[in-house]
C-alpha positions as CSV (number, residue, x, y, z in Angstrom):
1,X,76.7,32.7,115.8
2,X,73.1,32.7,114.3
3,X,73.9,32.2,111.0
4,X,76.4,29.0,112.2
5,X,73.6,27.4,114.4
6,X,71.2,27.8,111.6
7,X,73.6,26.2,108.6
8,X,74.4,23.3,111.2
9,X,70.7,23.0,111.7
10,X,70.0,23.1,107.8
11,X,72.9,20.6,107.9
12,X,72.7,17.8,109.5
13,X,69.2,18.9,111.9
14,X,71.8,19.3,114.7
15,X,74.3,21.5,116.1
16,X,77.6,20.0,115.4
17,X,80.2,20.8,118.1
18,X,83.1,20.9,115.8
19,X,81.1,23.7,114.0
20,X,80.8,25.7,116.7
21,X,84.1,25.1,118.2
22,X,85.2,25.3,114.6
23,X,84.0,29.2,114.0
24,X,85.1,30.1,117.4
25,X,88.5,28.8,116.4
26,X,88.3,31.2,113.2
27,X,87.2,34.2,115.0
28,X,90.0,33.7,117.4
29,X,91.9,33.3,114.3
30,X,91.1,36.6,113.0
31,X,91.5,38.2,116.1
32,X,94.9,37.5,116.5
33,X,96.3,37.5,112.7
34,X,94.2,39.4,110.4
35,X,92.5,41.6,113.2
36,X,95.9,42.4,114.2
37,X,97.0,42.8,110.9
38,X,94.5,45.3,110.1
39,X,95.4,47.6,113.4
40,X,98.6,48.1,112.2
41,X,97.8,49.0,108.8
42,X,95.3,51.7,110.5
43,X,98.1,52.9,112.9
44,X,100.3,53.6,110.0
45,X,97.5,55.3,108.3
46,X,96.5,57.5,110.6
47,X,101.0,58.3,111.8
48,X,101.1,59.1,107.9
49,X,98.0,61.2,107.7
50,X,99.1,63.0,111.1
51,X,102.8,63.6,109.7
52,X,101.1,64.8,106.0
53,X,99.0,67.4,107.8
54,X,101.5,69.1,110.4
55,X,103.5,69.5,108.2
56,X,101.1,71.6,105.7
57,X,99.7,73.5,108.8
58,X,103.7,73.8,110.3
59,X,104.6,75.5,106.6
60,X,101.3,77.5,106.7
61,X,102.4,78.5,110.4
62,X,105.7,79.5,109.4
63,X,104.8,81.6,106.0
64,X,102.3,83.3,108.5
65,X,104.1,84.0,111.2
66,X,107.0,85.6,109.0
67,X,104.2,87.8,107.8
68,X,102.7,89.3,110.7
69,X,106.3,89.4,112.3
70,X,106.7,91.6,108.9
71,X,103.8,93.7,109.5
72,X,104.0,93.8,113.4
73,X,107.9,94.9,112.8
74,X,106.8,98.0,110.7
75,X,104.1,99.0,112.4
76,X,106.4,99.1,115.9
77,X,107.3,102.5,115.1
78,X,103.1,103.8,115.6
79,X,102.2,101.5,118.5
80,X,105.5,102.5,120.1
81,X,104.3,106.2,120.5
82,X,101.0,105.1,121.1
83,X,102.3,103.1,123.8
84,X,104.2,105.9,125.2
85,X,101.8,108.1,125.3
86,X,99.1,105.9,127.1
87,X,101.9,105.4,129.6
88,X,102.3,108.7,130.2
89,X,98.5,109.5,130.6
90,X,98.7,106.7,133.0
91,X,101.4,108.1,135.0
92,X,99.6,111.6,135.1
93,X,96.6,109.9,136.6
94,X,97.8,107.8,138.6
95,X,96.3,108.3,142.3
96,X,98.0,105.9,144.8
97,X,95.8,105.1,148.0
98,X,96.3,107.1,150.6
99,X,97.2,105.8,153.8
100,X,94.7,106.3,156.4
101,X,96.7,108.2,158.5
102,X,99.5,111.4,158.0
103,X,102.3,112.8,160.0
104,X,102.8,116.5,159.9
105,X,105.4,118.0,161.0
106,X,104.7,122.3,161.5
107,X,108.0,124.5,162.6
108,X,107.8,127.7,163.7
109,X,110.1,130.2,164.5
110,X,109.9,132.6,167.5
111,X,111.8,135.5,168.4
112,X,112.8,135.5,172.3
113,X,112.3,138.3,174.4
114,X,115.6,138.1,175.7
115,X,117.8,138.7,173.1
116,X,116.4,138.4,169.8
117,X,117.8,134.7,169.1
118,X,115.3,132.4,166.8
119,X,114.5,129.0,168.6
120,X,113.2,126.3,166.4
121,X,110.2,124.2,167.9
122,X,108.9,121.2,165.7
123,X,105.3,120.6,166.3
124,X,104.0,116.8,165.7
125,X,101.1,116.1,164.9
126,X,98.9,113.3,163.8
127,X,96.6,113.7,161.1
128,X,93.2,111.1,160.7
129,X,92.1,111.1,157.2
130,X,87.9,111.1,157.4
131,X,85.5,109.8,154.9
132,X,85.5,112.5,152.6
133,X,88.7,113.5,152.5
């Protein structure tokens, strides 16, 4: 707009409306052909850059995956047994909480006087886990 007000100044020593209407007209212009114009073109660009360079990196990503699904398939074999075996460590050391609290059940057998016949009596008994225990 600087450079218009300066060459209507050089011009005719004042600002010409039609000048300035005249460049806002153009820029308007621009905007709405050439401008426009332009945005597409760059959308394409960058849809056919984007679709270029999945399409390496999908290849790349397939070759690659084939190969460690290569490597991870022989080596199944070795991390198998090593897998079994850490699973049977863990079972060995496995230590479940306790619960805070046991029942224990104690029978004893006593002869009777009488006639030698066993009766069974079940003792109950609730056990309180401490501290330490």
């Amino acid at each position: 707009a600087l450079a218009v007000t300066r060459l209507s100044m050089a011009l005719g020593d004042h600002i010409r409306w039609s000048t300035v209407f005249g460049f806002g007209a153009g820029i308007f212009a621009y905007i709405n052909t050439l401008g426009r114009l332009l945005n597409l073109l760059e959308n394409a660009v960058a849809n056919a850059v984007r679709t270029a360079l999945s399409a390496v990196f999908n290849t790349v990503r397939r070759i690659a995956s084939k190969f460690f699904g290569i490597i991870a398939h022989t080596a199944s074999d070795v991390f198998g047994k090593i897998n079994k075996i850490h699973l049977s460590y863990v079972k060995k050391h496995r230590k479940p909480l306790q619960k805070s609290h046991e029942i224990v059940y104690n029978k004893e057998s006593l002869e009777d006087n009488s006639g030698g016949s066993e009766t069974g009596h079940v003792i109950k008994a609730q056990v309180r886990r401490g501290i330490n225990t």
